[in-house]
N, CA, C and O atoms as CSV, one atom per row, in Angstrom:
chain,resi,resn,atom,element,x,y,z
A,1,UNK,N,N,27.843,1.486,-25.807
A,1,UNK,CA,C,27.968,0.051,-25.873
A,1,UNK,C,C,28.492,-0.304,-27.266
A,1,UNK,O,O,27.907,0.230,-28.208
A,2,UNK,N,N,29.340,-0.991,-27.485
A,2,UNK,CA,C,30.172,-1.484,-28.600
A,2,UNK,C,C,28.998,-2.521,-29.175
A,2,UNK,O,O,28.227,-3.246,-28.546
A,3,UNK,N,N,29.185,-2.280,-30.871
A,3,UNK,CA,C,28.270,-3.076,-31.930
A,3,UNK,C,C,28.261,-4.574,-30.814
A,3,UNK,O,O,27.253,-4.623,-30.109
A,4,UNK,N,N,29.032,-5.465,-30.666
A,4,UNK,CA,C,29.109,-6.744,-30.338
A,4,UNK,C,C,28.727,-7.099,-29.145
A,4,UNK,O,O,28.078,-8.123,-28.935
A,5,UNK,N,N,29.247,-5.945,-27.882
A,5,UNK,CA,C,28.208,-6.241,-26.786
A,5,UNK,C,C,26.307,-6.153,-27.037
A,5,UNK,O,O,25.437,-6.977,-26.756
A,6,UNK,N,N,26.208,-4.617,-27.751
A,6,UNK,CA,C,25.060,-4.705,-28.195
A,6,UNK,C,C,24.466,-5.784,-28.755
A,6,UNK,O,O,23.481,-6.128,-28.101
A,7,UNK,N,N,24.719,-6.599,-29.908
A,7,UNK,CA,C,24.601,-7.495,-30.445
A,7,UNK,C,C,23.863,-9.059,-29.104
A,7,UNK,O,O,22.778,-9.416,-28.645
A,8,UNK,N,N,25.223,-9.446,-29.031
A,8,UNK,CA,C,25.469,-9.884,-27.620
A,8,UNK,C,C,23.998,-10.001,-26.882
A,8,UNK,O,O,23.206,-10.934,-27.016
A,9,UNK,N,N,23.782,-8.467,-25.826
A,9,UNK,CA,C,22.879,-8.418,-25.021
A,9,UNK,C,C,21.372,-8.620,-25.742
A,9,UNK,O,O,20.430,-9.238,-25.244
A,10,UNK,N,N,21.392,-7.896,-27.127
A,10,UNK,CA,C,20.126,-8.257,-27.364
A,10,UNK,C,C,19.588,-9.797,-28.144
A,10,UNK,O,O,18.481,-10.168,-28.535
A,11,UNK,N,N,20.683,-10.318,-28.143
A,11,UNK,CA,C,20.770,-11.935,-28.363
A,11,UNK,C,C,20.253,-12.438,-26.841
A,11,UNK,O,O,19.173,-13.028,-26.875
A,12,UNK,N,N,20.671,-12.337,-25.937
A,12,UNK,CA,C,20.451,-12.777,-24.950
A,12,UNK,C,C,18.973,-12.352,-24.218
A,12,UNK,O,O,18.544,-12.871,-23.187
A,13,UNK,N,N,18.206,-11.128,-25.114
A,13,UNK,CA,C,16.812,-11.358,-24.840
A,13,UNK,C,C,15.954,-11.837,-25.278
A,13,UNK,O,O,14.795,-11.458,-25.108
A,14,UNK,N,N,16.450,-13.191,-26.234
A,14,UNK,CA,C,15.237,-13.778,-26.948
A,14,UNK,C,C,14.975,-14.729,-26.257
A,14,UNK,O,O,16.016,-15.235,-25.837
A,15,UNK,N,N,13.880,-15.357,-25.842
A,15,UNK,CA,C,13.493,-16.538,-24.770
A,15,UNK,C,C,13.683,-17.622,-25.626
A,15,UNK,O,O,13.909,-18.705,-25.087
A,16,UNK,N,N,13.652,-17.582,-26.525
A,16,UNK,CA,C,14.592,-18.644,-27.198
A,16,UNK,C,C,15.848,-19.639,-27.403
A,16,UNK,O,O,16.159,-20.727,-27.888
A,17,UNK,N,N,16.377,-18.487,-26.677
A,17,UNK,CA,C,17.963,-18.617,-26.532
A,17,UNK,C,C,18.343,-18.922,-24.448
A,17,UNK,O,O,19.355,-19.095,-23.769
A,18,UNK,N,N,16.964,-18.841,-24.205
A,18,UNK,CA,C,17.448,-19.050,-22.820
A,18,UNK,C,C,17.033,-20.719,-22.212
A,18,UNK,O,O,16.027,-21.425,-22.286
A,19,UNK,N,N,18.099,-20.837,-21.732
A,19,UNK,CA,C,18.115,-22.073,-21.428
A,19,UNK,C,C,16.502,-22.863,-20.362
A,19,UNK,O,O,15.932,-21.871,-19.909
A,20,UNK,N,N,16.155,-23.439,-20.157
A,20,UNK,CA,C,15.546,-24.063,-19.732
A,20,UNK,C,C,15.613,-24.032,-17.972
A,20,UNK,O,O,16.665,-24.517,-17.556
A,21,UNK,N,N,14.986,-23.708,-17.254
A,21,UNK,CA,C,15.595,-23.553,-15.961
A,21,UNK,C,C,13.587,-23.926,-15.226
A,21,UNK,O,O,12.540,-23.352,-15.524
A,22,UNK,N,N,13.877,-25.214,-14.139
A,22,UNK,CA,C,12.711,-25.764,-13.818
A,22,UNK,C,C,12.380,-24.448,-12.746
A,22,UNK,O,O,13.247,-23.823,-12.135
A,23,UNK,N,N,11.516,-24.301,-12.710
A,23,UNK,CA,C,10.424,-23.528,-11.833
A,23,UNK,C,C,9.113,-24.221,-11.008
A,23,UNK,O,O,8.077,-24.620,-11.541
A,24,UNK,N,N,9.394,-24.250,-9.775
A,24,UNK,CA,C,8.047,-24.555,-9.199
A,24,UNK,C,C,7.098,-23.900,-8.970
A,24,UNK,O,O,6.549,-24.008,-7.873
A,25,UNK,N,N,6.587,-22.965,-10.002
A,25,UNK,CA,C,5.730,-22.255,-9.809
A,25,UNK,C,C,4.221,-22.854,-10.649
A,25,UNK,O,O,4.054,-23.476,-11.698
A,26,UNK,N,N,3.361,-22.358,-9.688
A,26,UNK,CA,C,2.172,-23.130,-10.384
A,26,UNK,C,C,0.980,-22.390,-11.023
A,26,UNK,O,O,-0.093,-22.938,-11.277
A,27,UNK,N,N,1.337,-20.764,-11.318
A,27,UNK,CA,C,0.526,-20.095,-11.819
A,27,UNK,C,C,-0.603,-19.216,-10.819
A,27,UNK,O,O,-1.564,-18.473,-11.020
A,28,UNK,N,N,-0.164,-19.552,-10.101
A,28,UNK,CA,C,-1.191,-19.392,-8.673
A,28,UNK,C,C,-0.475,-18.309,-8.229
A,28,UNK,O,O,0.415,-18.762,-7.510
A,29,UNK,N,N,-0.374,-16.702,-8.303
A,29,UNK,CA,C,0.751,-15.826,-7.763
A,29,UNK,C,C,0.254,-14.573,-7.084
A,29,UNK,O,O,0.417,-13.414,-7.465
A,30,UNK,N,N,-0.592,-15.150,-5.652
A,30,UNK,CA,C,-0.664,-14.024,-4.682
A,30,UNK,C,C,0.167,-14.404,-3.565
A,30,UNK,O,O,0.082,-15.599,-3.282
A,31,UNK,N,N,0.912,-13.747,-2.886
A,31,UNK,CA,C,1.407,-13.383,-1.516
A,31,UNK,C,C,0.596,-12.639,-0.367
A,31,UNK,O,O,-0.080,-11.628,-0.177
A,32,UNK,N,N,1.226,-14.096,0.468
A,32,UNK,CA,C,-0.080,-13.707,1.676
A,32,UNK,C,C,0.700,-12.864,2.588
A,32,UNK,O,O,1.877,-12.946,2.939
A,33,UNK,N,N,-0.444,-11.840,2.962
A,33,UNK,CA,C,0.843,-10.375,3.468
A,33,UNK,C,C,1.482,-10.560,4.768
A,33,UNK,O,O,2.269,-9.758,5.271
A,34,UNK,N,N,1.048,-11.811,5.350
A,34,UNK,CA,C,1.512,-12.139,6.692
A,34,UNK,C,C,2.578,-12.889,6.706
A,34,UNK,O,O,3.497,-12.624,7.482
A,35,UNK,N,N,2.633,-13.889,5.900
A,35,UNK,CA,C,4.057,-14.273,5.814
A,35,UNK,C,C,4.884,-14.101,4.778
A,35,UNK,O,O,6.091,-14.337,4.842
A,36,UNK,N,N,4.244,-13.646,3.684
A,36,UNK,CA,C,5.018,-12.569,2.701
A,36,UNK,C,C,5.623,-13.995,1.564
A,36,UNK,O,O,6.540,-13.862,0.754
A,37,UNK,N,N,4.895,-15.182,1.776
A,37,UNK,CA,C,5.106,-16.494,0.745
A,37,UNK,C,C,3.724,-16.571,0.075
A,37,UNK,O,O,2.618,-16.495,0.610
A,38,UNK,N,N,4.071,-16.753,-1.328
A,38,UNK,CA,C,3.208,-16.760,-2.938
A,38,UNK,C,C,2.095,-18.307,-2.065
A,38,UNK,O,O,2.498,-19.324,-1.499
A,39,UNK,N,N,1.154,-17.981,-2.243
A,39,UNK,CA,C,0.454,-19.430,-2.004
A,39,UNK,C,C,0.328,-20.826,-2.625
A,39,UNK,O,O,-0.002,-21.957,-2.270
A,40,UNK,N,N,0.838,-20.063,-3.946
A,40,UNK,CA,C,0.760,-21.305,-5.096
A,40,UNK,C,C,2.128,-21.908,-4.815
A,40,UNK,O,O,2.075,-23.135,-4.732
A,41,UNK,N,N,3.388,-21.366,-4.638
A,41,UNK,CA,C,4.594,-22.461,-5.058
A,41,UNK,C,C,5.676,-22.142,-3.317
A,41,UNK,O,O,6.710,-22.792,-3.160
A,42,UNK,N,N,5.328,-21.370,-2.497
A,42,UNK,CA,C,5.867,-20.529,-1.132
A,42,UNK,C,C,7.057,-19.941,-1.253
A,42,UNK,O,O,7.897,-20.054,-0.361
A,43,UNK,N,N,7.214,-19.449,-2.035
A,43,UNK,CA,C,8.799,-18.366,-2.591
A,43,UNK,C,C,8.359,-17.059,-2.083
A,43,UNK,O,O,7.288,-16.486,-2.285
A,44,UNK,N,N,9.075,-16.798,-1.594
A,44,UNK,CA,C,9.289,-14.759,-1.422
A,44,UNK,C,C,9.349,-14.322,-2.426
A,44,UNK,O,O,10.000,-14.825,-3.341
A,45,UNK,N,N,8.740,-13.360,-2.503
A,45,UNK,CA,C,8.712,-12.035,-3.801
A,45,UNK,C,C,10.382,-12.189,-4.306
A,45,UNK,O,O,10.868,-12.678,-5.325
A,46,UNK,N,N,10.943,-11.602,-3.222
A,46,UNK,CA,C,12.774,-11.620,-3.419
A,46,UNK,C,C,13.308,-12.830,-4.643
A,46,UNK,O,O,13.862,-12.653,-5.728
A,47,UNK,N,N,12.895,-14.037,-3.975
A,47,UNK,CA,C,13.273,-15.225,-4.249
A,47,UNK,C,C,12.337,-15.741,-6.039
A,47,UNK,O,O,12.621,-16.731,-6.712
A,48,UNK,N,N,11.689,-15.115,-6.233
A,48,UNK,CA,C,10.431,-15.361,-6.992
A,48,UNK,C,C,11.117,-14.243,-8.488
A,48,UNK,O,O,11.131,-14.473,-9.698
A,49,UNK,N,N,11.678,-12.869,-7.570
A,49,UNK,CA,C,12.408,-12.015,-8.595
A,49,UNK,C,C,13.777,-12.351,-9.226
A,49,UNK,O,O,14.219,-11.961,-10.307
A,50,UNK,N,N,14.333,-13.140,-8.335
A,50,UNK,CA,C,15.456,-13.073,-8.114
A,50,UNK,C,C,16.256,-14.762,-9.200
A,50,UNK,O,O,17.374,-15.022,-9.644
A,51,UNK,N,N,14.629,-15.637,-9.196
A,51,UNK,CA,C,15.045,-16.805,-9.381
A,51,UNK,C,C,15.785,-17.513,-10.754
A,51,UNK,O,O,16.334,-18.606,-10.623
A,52,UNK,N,N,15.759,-16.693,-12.318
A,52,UNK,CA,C,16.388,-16.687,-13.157
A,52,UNK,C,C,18.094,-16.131,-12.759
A,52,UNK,O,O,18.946,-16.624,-13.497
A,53,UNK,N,N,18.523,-15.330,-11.855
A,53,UNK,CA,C,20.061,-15.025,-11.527
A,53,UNK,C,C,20.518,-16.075,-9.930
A,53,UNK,O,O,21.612,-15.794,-9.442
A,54,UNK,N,N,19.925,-16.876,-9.420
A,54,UNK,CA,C,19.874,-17.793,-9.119
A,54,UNK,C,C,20.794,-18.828,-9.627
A,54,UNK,O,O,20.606,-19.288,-10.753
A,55,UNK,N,N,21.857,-19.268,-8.828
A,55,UNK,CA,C,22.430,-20.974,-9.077
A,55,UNK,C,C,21.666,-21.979,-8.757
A,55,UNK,O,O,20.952,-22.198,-7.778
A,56,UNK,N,N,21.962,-22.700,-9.931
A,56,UNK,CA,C,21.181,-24.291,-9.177
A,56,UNK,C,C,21.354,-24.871,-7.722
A,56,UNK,O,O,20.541,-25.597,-7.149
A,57,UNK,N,N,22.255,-24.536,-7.352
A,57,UNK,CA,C,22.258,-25.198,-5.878
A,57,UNK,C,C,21.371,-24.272,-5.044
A,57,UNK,O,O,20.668,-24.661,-4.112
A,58,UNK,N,N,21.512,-22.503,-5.640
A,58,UNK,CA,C,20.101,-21.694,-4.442
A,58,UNK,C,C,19.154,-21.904,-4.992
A,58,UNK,O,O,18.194,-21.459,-4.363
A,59,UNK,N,N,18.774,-22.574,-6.271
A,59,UNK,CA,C,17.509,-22.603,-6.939
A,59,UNK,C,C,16.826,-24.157,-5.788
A,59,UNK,O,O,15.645,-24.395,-5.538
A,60,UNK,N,N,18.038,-24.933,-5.321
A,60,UNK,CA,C,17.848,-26.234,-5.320
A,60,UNK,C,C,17.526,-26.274,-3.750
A,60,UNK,O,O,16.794,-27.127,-3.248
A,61,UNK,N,N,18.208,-25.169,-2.980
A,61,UNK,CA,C,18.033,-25.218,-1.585
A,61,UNK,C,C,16.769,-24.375,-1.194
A,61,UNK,O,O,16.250,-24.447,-0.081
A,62,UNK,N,N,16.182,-23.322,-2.517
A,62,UNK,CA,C,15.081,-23.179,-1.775
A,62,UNK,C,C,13.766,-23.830,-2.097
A,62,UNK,O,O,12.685,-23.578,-1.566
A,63,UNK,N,N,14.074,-24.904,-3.262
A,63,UNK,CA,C,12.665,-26.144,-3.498
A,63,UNK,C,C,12.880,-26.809,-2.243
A,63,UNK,O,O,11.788,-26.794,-1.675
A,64,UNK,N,N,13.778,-27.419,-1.477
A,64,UNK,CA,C,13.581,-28.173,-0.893
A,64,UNK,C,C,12.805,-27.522,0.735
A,64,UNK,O,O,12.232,-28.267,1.531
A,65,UNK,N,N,12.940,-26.296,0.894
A,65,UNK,CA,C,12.056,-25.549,2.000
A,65,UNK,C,C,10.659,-25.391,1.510
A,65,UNK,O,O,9.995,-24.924,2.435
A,66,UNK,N,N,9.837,-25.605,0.312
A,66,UNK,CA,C,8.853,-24.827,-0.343
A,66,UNK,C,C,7.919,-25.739,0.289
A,66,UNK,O,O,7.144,-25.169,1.057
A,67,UNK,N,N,7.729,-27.347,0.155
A,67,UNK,CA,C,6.614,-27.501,0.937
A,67,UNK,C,C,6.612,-27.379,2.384
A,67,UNK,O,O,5.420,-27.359,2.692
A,68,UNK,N,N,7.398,-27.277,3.549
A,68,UNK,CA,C,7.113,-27.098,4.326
A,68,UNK,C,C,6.365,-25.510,4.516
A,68,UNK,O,O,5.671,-25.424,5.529
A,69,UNK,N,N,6.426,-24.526,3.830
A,69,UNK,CA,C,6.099,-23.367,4.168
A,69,UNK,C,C,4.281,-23.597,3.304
A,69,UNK,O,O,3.224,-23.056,3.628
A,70,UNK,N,N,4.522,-24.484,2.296
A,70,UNK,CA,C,2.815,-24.332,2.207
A,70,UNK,C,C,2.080,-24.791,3.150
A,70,UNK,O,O,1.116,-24.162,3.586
A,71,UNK,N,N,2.596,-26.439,3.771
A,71,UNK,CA,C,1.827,-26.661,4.229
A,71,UNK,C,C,1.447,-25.420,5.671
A,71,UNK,O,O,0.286,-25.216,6.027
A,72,UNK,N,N,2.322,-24.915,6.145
A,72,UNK,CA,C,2.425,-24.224,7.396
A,72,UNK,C,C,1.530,-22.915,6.536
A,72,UNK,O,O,1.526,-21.915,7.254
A,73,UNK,N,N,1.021,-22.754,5.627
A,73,UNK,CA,C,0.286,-21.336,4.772
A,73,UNK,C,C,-0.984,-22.081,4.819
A,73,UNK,O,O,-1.888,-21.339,5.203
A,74,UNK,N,N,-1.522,-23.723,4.473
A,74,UNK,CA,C,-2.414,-24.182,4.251
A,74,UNK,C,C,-3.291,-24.401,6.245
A,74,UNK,O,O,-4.409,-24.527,6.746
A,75,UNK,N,N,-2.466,-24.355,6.489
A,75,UNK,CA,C,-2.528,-24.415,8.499
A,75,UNK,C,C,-3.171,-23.662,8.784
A,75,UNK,O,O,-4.297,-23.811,9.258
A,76,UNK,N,N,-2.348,-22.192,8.460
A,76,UNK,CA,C,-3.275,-21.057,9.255
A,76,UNK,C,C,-4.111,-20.473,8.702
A,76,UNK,O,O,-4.901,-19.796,9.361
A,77,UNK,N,N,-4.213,-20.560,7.158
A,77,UNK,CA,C,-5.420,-20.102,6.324
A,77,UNK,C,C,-6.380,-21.062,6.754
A,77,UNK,O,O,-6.117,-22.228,7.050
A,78,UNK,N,N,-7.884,-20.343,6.784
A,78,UNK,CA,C,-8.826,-20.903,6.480
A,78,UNK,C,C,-9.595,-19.759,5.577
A,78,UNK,O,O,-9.649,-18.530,5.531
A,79,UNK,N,N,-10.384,-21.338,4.613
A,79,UNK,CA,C,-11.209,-20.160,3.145
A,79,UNK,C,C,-12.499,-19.428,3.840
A,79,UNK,O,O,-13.400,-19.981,4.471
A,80,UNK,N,N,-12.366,-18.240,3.596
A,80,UNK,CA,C,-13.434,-17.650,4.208
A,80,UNK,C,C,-14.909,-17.857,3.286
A,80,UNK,O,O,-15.950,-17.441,3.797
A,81,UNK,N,N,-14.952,-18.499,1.948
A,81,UNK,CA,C,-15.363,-17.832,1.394
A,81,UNK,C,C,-16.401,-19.775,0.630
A,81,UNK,O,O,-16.572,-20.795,1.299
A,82,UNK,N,N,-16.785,-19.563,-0.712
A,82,UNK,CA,C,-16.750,-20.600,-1.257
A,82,UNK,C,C,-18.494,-21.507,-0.878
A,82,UNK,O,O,-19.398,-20.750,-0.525
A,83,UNK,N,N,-18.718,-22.538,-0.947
A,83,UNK,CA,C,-20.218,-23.455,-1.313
A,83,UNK,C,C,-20.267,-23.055,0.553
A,83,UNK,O,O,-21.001,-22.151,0.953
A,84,UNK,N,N,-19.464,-23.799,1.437
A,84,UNK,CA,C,-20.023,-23.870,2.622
A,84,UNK,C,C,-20.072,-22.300,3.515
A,84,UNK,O,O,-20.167,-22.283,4.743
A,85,UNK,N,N,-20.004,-21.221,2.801
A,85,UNK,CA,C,-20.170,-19.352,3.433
A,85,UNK,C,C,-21.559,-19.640,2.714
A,85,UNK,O,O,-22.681,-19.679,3.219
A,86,UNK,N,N,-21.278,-19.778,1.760
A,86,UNK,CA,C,-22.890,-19.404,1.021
A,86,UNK,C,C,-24.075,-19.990,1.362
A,86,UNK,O,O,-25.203,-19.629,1.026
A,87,UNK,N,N,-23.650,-21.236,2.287
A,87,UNK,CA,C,-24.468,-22.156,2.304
A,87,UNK,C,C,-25.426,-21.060,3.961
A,87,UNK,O,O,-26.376,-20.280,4.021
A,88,UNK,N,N,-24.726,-21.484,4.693
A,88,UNK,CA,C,-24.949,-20.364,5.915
A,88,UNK,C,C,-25.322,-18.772,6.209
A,88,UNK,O,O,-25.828,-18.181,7.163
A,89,UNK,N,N,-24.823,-18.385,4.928
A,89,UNK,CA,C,-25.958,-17.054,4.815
A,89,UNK,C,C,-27.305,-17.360,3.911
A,89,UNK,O,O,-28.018,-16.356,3.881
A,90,UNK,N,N,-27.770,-18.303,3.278
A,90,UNK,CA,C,-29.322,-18.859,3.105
A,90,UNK,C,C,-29.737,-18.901,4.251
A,90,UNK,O,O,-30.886,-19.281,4.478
């Protein structure tokens, strides 16, 4: 690799230097293995890896699918777990 590409590429790994790019992600990052969408923001792993080499218009076409797939994740989940499990094994 030539001094200037070098230069170059490792300029381009400072998060500093990288532009600003919105994310709907909410910190929340398990994938439910059945439909294979993150529960917190409903992106595919793919889509989730993939989303910094992403254009704004695929960044833009797959926010606009994301709540329909939670709510359809919030549907068929139910919490197994939490005040009202505990309450019923007393």
């Amino acid at each position: 690799m030539a001094q200037d590409e070098q230069s170059r590429y490792i300029s381009g790994m400072n998060a500093f230097d990288l532009p600003e790019i919105e994310t709907p992600c909410v910190k929340v990052c398990v994938v439910d293995p059945e439909t294979g969408f993150c529960i917190g923001c409903g992106r595919t792993r793919g889509e989730i890896g993939s989303w910094l080499g992403l254009t704004p218009d695929e960044r833009h076409a797959i926010v606009q699918s994301l709540g329909e797939r939670v709510e359809t994740l919030t549907q068929r989940k139910r919490r197994r777990g939490g005040r009202q499990a505990r309450l019923h094994l007393l």
